[in-house]
C-alpha positions in Angstrom: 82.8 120.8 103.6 79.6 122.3 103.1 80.3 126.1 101.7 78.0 128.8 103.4 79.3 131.9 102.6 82.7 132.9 100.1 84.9 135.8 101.2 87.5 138.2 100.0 90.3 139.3 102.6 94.1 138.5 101.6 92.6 135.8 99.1 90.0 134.5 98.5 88.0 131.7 101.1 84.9 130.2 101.8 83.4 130.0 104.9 82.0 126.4 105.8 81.1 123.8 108.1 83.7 121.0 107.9 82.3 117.4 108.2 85.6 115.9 109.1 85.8 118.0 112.0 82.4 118.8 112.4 83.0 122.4 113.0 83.0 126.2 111.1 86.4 126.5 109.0 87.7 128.9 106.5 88.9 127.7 103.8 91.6 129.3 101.4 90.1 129.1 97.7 94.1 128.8 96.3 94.4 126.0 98.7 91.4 123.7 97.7 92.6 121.2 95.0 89.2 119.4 94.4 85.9 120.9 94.6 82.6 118.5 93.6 79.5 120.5 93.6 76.4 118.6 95.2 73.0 119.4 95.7 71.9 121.8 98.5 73.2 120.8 101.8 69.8 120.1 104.0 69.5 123.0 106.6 71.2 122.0 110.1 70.7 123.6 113.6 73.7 124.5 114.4 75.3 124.0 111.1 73.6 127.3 109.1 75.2 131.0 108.3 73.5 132.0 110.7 75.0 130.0 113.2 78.4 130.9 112.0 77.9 134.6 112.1 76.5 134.4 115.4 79.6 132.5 116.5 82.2 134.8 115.0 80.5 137.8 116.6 80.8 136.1 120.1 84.9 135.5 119.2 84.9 139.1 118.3 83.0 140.1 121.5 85.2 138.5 123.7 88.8 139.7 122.6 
């Protein structure tokens, strides 16, 4: 996963983009067993905050 933003609802999470499913998840901070910190993740199209914002304002929209 590649973190882009870390929030506080319920618990704490991490908004990311998820290389296994090459997709935004969330991801539950008490639920992550192993983190390894890397160097910056390159900038994507399609893979930035940005982008995720964007796309959870649409979900949001179209309830």
């Amino acid at each position: 996963m590649n973190a882009l933003r870390v929030f506080h609802r319920r618990t704490p999470g991490v908004a990311a983009w998820c290389e296994l499913r090459q997709d935004f998840r969330s991801f539950r901070l008490d639920c992550v067993r192993m983190l390894e910190m890397r160097d910056n993740y390159p900038s994507q199209e399609g893979r930035r905050l940005a982008d995720f914002v964007r796309i959870m304002q649409g979900r949001k929209r179209s309830r």
